[in-house]
C-alpha positions in Angstrom: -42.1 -223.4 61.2 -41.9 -220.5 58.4 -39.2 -219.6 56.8 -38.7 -215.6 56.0 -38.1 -215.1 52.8 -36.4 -212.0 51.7 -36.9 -210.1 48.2 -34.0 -207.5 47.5 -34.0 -203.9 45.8 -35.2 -205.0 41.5 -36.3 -208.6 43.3 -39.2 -210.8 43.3 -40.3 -214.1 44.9 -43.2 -216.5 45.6 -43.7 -218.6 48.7 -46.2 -220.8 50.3 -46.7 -223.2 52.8 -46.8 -220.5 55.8 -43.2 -218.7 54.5 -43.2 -214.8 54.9 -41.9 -212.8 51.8 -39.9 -209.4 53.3 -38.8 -206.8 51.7 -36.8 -203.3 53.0 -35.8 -199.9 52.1 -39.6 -199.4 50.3 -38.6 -195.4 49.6 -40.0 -194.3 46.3 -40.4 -197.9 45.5 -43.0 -200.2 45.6 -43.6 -203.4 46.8 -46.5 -205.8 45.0 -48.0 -208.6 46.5 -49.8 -211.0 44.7 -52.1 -213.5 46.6 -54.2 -216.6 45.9 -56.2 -216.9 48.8 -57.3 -220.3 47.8 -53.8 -222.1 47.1 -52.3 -219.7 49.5 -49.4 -219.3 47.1 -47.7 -215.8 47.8 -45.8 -213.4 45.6 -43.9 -210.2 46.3 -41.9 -207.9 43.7 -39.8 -204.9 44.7 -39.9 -202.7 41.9 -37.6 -199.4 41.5 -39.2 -198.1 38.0 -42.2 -197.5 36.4 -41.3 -198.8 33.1 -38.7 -200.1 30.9 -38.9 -198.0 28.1 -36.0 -196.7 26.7 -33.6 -198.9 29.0 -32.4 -202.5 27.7 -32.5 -204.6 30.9 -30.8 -208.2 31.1 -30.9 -210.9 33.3 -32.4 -209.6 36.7 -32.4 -205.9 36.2 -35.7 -206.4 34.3 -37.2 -207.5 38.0 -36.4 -203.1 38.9 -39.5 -202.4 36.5 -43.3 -202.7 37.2 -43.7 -203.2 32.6 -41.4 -206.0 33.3 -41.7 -207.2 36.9 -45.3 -207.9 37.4 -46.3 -210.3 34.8 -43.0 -212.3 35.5 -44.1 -212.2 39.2 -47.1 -213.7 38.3 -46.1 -216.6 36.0 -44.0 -217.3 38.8 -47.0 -218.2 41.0 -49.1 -220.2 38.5 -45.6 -222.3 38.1 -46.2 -222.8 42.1 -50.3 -223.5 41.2 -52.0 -219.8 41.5 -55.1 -219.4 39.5 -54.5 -215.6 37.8 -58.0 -215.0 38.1 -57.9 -215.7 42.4 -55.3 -213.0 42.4 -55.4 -210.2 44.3 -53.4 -207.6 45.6 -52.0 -205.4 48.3 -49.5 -202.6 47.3 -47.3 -200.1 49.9 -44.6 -198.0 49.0 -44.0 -194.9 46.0 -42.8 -192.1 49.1 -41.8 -189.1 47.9 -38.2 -189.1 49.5 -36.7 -186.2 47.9 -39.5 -183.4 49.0 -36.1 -181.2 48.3 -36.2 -181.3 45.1 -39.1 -180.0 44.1 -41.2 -181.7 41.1 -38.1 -183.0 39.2 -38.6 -186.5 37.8 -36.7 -187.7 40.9 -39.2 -186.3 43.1 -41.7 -187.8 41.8 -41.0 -191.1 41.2 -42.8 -192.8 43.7 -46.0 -191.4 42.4 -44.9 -192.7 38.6 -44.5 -195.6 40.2 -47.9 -195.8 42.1 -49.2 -195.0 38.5 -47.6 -197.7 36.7 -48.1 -200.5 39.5 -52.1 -199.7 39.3 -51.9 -199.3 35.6 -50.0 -202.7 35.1 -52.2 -204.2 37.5 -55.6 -203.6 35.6 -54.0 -204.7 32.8 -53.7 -208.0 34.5 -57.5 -207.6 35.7 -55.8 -207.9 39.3 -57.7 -206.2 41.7 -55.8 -203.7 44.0 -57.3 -204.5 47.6 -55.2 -202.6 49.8 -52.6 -199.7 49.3 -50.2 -197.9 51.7 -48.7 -196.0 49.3 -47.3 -192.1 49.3 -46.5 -190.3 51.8 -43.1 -189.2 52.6 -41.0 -192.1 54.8 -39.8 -195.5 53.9 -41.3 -198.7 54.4 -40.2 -202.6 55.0 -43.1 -204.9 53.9 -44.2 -208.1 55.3 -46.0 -210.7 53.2 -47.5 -214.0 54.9 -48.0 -216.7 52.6 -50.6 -218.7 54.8 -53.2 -215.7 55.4 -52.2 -212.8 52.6 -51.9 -210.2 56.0 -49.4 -207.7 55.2 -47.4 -206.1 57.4 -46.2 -202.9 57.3 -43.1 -201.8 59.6 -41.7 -197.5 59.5 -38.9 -196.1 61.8 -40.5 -194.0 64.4 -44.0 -194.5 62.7 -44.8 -197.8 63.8 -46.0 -201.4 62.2 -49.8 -201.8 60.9 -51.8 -204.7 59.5 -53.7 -205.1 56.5 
């Protein structure tokens, strides 16, 4: 039987062996999974900002940004036996939640965030496969470890599969 594995606000985790990586409250955030299809090891990062400049993170806090997040993410998963060139990925997330305020820096910091996820993510030659990204409502994110399906799951929008 799986176990559900679930990766907080600034989080990150890697599974295998069938487990399902979850993560909630995907507003202006986004979540990353990371997926080698052929040691079906699983990774998933919840990330809150595009980048770290100008902040000095410690400990876990630097897990809240994709500069930071991402490439720990992923030595994470070739400690568990991923191959960074089987990588792929499939991103959701970076809503614009605050249509209110206008085109402050708070309003748009889901699409920063969409910016710096891809960005980060060519860097790592990681092919994007899938996004649900934008929009305006938040998400909760599935991540099967045995198949690399994501789930997506919105309050009076429904649940898709990619």
């Amino acid at each position: 039987m799986s176990n559900m594995i679930t990766v907080g606000i600034s989080d990150l985790n890697v599974a295998k062996n069938g487990d399902v990586l979850v993560t909630y409250a995907l507003g202006s955030c986004i979540g990353i999974c990371l997926y080698d299809s052929v040691r079906k090891v699983a990774g998933l990062s919840h990330i809150m900002l595009p980048s770290s400049v100008g902040f000095h993170p410690t400990g876990n806090q630097i897990y809240k940004f994709a500069d930071l997040a991402i490439p720990i993410l992923v030595d994470k998963m070739k400690a568990m036996g991923a191959k960074q060139i089987c990588l792929r990925a499939k991103i959701a997330g970076g809503a614009q939640m605050f249509a209110a305020v206008n085109n402050s820096g708070l309003a748009n910091i889901g699409q920063r965030n969409i910016i710096a996820v891809r960005q980060e993510l060519q860097k790592l030659n990681i092919p994007i496969l899938v996004e649900d990204t934008g929009k305006n409502y938040g998400r909760t994110q599935y991540f099967d470890s045995a198949d690399g399906t994501m789930r997506i799951k919105s309050v009076n929008r429904g649940e898709w599969v990619y």
